[in-house]
N, C-alpha and C positions, 0 to 999 in steps of 0.2 A: 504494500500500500504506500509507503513511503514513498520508496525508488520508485515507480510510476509518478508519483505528485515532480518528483525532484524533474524526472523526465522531461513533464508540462512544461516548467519554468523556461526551458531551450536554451539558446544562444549556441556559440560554439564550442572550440576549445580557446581560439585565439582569442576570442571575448572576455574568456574566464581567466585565460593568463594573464591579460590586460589588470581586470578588473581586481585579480588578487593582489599583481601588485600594486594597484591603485587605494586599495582596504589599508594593506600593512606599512605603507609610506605613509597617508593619510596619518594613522592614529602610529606613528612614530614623530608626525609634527612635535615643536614644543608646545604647542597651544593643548593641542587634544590628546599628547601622553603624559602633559600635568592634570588635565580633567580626568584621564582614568587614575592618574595614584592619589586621587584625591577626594573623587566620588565615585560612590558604589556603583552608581546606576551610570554614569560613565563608563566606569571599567567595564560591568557585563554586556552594556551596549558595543563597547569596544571585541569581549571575547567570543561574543553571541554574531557581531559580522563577521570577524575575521576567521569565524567556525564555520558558516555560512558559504563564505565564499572560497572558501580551502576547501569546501566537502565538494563542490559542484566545479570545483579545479580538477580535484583528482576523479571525479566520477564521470568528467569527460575526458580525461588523460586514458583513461582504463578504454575508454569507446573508442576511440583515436586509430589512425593505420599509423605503423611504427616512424616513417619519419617526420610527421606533425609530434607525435608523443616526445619523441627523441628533441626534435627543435622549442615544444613547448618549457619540457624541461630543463632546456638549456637555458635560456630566459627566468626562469623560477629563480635558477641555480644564480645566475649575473647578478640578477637586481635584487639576489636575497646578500651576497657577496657586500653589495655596493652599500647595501640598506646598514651591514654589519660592520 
């Protein structure tokens, strides 16, 4: 029941590599990673997207033909790199 709803949502995989790194740059701002260590309802807002959009990262990586999957990951791997 889940995986079919998750299904519905679409997009691609290129969308969702975008969009993950878009989540975890986002809320490593100084503005919005002093609002999560600071409020609650910030932080879970913060670990509730960035669960969100990592779960529908990897569940179009898994659907993916091997060299989308292989180039999305490479991109994950860079701007997670970059982000650290």
């Amino acid at each position: 029941l889940v995986g079919s709803r998750l299904d519905r949502i679409g997009g691609n995989l290129a969308m969702w590599t975008a969009l993950d790194a878009l989540v975890l740059w986002a809320w490593h701002s100084p503005a919005l990673y002093q609002a999560g260590a600071t409020s609650d309802f910030a932080y879970w807002a913060m670990q509730l997207s960035i669960l969100g959009v990592s779960t529908m990262f990897w569940r179009r990586l898994f659907q993916a033909t091997s060299p989308a999957a292989v180039a999305a990951l490479l991109v994950a791997m860079v701007q997670m790199g970059a982000l650290g």
